[in-house]
C-alpha positions in Angstrom: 10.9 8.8 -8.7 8.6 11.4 -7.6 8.1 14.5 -9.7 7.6 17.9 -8.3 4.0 18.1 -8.3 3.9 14.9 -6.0 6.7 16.1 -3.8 4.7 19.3 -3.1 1.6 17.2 -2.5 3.1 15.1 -0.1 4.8 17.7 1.8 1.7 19.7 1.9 -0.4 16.7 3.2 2.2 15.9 6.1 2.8 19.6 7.1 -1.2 19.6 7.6 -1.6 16.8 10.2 1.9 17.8 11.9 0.1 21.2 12.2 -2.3 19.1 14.4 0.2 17.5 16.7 3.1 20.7 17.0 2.6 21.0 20.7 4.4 16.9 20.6 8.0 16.1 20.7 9.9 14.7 18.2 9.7 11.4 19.4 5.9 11.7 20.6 5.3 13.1 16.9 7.1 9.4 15.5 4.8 7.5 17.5 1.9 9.2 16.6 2.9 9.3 12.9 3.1 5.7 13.1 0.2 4.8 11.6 0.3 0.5 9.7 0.3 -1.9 12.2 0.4 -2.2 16.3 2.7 0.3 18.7 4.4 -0.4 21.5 5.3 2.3 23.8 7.8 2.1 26.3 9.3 4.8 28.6 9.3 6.1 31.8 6.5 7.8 34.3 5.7 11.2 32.9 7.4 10.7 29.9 4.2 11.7 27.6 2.6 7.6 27.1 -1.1 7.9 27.4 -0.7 11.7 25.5 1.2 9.7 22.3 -1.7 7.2 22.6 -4.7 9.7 22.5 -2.8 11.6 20.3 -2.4 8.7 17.7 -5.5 7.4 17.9 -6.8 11.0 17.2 -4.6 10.7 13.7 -6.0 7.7 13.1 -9.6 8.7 13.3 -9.4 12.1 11.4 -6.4 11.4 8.7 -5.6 7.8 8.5 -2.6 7.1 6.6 -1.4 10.7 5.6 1.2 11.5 7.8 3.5 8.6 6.6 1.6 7.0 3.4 3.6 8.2 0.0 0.7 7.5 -1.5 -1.1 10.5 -3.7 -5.1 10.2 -4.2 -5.7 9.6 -8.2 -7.6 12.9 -8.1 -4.8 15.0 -6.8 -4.6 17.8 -8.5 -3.0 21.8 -8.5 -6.0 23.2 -6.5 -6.2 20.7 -4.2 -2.2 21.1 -3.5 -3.3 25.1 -3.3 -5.9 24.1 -0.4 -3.8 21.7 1.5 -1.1 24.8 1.2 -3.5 27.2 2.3 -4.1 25.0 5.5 -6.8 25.4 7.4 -10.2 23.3 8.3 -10.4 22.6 4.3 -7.1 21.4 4.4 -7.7 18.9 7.3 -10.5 17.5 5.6 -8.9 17.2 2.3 -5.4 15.6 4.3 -6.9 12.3 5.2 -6.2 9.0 3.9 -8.3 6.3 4.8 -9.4 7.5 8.1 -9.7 4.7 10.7 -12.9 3.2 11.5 -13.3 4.3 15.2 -14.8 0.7 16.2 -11.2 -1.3 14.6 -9.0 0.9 17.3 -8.1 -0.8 20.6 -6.0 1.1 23.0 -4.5 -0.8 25.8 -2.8 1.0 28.9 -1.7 -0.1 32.3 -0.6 1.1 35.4 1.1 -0.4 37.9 1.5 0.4 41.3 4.8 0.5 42.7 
C-alpha cells in the first residue's frame, strides 16, 4: 500500500507528461501512455493513427516509463514532489523514467490504397 507521499508523487509525475499530450483524446492519451511492450493500433481513416504514434514515440523518448510505471525513484523526495507540482521545463526533466534509447524504437505504418 502506497502512503501519501508516494501517492502525491505519482500523481504529480503523470499529471506532468499528460500536460504534454492534453490536446489528445482519451483514447489517443491510452495509447500513447502505453509505454512496456509493442502497440497495435487499429481504427479507421482520420481517426488520429500516425498522431498516437508520433505522439508515443515522443513519450518514449523524453519520459520513458512515467506515465504508467508506479514505480518512485529511490531519491524521491518532498522538493522534488514540489518541482514536479510546480510543473514546468524542471518538471519535465525531473518526470522521466528510463527514457527510451531513440535507436531501440521502430515505428511501422502503412497505407493502403483503396
Amino acid at each position: 500500500m502506497m502512503n501519501t507521499f508516494e501517492q502525491q508523487y505519482l500523481a504529480a509525475r503523470r499529471a506532468v507528461v499528460r500536460a504534454e499530450f492534453a490536446d489528445l483524446n482519451d483514447r489517443q492519451i491510452e495509447a500513447v501512455m502505453a509505454t512496456e511492450g509493442p502497440l497495435l493500433i487499429l481504427a479507421g481513416a482520420g481517426s488520429g493513427k500516425t498522431t498516437v504514434l508520433i505522439n508515443r514515440i515522443a513519450n518514449l523518448l523524453k519520459y520513458g516509463r512515467a506515465g504508467d510505471s508506479e514505480e518512485i525513484p529511490a531519491d524521491a523526495d518532498e522538493e522534488k514532489l514540489r518541482i514536479l507540482q510546480k510543473g514546468g521545463e524542471a518538471a519535465q526533466k525531473l518526470a522521466a523514467l528510463d527514457p527510451v534509447a531513440p535507436w531501440r524504437i521502430l515505428a511501422i505504418t502503412d497505407r493502403k490504397s483503396v
